[in-house]
C-alpha positions in Angstrom: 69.9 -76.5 125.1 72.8 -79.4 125.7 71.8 -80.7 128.4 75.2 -82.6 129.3 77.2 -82.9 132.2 80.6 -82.7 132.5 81.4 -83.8 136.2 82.4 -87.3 134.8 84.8 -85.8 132.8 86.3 -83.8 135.6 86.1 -86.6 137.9 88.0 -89.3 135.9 90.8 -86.1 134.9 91.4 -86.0 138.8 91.4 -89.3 138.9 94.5 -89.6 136.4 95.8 -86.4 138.1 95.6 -84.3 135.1 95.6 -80.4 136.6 95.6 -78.7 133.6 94.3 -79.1 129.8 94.3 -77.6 126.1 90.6 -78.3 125.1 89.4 -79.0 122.0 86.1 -77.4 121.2 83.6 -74.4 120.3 81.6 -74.5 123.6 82.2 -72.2 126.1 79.9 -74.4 128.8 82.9 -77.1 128.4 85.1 -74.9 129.5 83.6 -73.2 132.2 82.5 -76.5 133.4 86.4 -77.9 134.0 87.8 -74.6 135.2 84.3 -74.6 138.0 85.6 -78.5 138.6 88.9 -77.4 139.4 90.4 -78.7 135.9 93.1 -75.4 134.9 92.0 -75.2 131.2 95.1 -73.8 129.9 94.2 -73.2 126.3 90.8 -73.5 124.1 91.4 -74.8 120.3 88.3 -74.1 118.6 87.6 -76.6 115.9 88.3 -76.2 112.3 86.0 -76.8 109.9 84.7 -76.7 106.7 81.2 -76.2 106.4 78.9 -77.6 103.8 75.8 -74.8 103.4 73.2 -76.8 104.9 74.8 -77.2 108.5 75.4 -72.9 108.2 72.2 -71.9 109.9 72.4 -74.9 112.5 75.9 -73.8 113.4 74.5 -70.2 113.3 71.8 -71.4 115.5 74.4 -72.8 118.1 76.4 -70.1 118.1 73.4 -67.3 118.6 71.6 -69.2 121.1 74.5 -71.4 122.8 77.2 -69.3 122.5 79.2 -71.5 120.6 82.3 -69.8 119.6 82.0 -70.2 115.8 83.1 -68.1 112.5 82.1 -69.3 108.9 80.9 -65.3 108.1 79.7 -64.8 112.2 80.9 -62.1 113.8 83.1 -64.0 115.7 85.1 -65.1 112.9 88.3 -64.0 115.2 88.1 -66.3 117.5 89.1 -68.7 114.9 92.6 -68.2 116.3 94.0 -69.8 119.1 93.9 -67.6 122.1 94.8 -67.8 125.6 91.8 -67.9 128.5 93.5 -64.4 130.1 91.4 -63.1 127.3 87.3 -64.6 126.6 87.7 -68.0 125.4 
């Protein structure tokens, strides 16, 4: 499991007074880790990648036990799109 914490990240964002974001990433633990620090996380943009086949059942991996919002064949290849948090990020 990632074992990272994000409260530096939220600290130094209310430190520049940055309310709100568009985030950049596939992991729904970065996200749920601003909006629980107070960080308004406007809009997720997964990441965009090819994939060569050897990284396929790592990414798999991530997605099935982390939740990573992935597609590459997954069944969460619709999350590909840029959505809005009113819906699951």
């Amino acid at each position: 499991d990632d074992g990272r914490d994000f409260s530096c990240a939220i600290r130094i964002l209310r430190d520049l007074q940055v309310a709100s974001v568009r985030l950049l990433t596939n992991n729904p633990d970065k996200v749920d880790a601003l909006v629980e620090g107070g960080v308004h996380v406007v809009e997720r943009i997964p990441h965009m990648v090819s994939v060569p086949a050897l990284a396929k059942d790592y990414l798999n991996t991530k997605s099935a036990r982390m939740g990573h919002f992935l597609g590459h064949g997954s069944k969460q290849d619709d999350l590909f799109n840029v959505i809005g948090l009113d819906e699951r990020y």
